[in-house]
C-alpha positions, -999 to +999 in steps of 0.1 A: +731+580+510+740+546+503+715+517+510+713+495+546+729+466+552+723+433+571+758+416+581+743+389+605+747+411+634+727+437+639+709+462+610+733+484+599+727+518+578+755+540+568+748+579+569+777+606+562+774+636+588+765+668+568+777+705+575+741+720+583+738+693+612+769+709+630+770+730+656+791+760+663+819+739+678+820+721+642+805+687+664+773+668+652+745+685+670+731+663+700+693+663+683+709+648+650+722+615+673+682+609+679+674+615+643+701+591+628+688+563+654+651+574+638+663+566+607+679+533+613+646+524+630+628+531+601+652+516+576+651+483+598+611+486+593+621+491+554+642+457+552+619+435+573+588+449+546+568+467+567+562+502+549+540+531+569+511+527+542+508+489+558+512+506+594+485+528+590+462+503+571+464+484+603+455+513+618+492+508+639+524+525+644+556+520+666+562+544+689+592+556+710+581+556+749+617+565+765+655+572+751+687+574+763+718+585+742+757+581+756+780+603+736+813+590+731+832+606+705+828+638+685+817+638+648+820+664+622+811+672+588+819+642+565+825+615+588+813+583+576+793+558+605+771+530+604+737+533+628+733+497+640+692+489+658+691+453+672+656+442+694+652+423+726+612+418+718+606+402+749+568+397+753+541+418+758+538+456+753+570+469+750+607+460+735+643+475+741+666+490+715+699+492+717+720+510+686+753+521+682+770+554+659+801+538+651+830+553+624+843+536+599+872+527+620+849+511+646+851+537+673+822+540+693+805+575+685+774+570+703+746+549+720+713+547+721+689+532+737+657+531+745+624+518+748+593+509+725+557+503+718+533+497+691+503+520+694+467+512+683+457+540+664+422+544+674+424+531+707+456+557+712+467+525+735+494+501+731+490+469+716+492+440+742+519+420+717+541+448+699+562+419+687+534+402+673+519+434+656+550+438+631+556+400+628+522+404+613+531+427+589+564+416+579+578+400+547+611+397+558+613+396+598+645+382+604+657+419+594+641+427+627+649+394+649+613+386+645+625+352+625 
């Protein structure tokens, strides 16, 4: 899998759709959609510096309180797409995330959206400031619009 980019729009990763993540119909299973978003999330996290050992030593970690994914266009084994993850932070507890599954063409595969949190660990609460909570832990926010 190649490595992530940041254009100046939103984080992008690439991923190429695999055979075992097909279903019968020879279409990218609906659960995979949610797992390539997952990934971009986490490869956003990756680029702004904030690795799960420095989640966990803040005793922190985002969470996903709500999704919604809009299928547009079927995918099959070997297509190439980009995941995109852009923020709207907001304040307080929660933030939006919007990502798109686009070919390498630029059609629209899929959306996804959804919203977030940052839980405290201990507390099993969220934070009151998810926003601030990564900023904190960041190296390179502007990766995450946290610049």
């Amino acid at each position: 899998m190649a490595q992530p980019q940041e254009t100046g729009g939103p984080f992008t990763v690439p991923v190429t759709v695999r055979g075992y993540e097909t279903d019968v119909q020879g279409h990218l299973n609906q659960a995979v959609y949610l797992q390539y978003a997952e990934h971009a999330r986490w490869s956003v996290l990756h680029a702004a510096g904030i690795e799960q050992q420095h989640l966990l030593a803040e005793r922190v970690g985002p969470v996903v309180l709500e999704q919604t994914v809009r299928y547009r266009r079927e995918l099959r084994a070997g297509d190439e797409v980009t995941v995109s993850c852009a923020f709207d932070w907001g304040e307080g507890k929660v933030f939006h995330v919007h990502q798109e599954i686009r070919t390498t063409d630029g059609t629209l595969a899929a959306e996804v959206t959804g919203v977030g949190g940052v839980i405290d660990l201990d507390a099993r609460r969220l934070v009151p400031d998810a926003r601030a909570a990564l900023r904190k832990l960041a190296t390179a926010p502007e990766a995450m619009g946290l610049g």
